[in-house]
N, C-alpha and C positions, 0 to 999 in steps of 0.2 A: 219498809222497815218497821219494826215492834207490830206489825199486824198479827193479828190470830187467825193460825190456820185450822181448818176443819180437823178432826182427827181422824176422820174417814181417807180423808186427803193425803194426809203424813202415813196412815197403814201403807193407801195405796202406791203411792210414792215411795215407800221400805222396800215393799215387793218387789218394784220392776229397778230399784236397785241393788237388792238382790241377786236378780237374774241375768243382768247385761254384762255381758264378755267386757266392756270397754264404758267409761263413766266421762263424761266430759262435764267438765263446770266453767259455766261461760260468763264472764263479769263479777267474777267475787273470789275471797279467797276461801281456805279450806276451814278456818277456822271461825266462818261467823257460823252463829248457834243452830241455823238448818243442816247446813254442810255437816256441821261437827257431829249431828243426829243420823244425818242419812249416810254417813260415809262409813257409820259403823256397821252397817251392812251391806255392804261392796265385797263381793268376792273375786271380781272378774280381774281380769291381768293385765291392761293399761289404765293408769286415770290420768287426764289430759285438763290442763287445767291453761285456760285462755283468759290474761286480765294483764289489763294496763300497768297496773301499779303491784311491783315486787313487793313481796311477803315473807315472812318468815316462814310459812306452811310450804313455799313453794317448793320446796325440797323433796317433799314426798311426793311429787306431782310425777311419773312415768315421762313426759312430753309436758314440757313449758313452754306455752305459746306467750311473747312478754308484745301483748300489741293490741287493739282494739277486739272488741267482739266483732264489730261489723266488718273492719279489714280481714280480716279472719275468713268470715264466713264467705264473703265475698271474692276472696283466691281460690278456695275450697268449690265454691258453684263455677269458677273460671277453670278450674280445673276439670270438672266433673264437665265442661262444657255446657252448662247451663245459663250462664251468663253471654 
């Protein structure tokens, strides 16, 4: 938190969110000051927003996942039979 990111970083990261059909944000809400930079350029048709603790932003979230990041990911590779 309050670190500085490269700005080569934040283009490249603009870009490929840009480009992806589907945006997931894992552990935060929409509104801290990355999200709120990168999310203005999302074009694609679901955003999937996975975090513990309800928000106000979560509303414009396509798919509210309301539960850990790890439990999360962890059903997801159980499902995908990876686990």
């Amino acid at each position: 938190m309050g670190e500085k990111v490269d700005n080569k970083v934040i283009t490249k990261a603009a870009d490929e969110v840009q480009k992806a059909d589907v945006l997931l944000v894992l552990g935060t809400n929409l509104k801290t000051y990355l999200c709120t930079q990168l999310i203005n350029y999302y074009e694609g048709d679901k955003l999937i927003v996975v975090n513990p603790e309800p928000h106000f932003s979560d509303k414009y979230a396509d798919i509210l996942v309301s539960e850990r990041v790890d439990i999360t990911l962890e059903k997801i590779l159980k499902e995908l039979g990876e686990v």
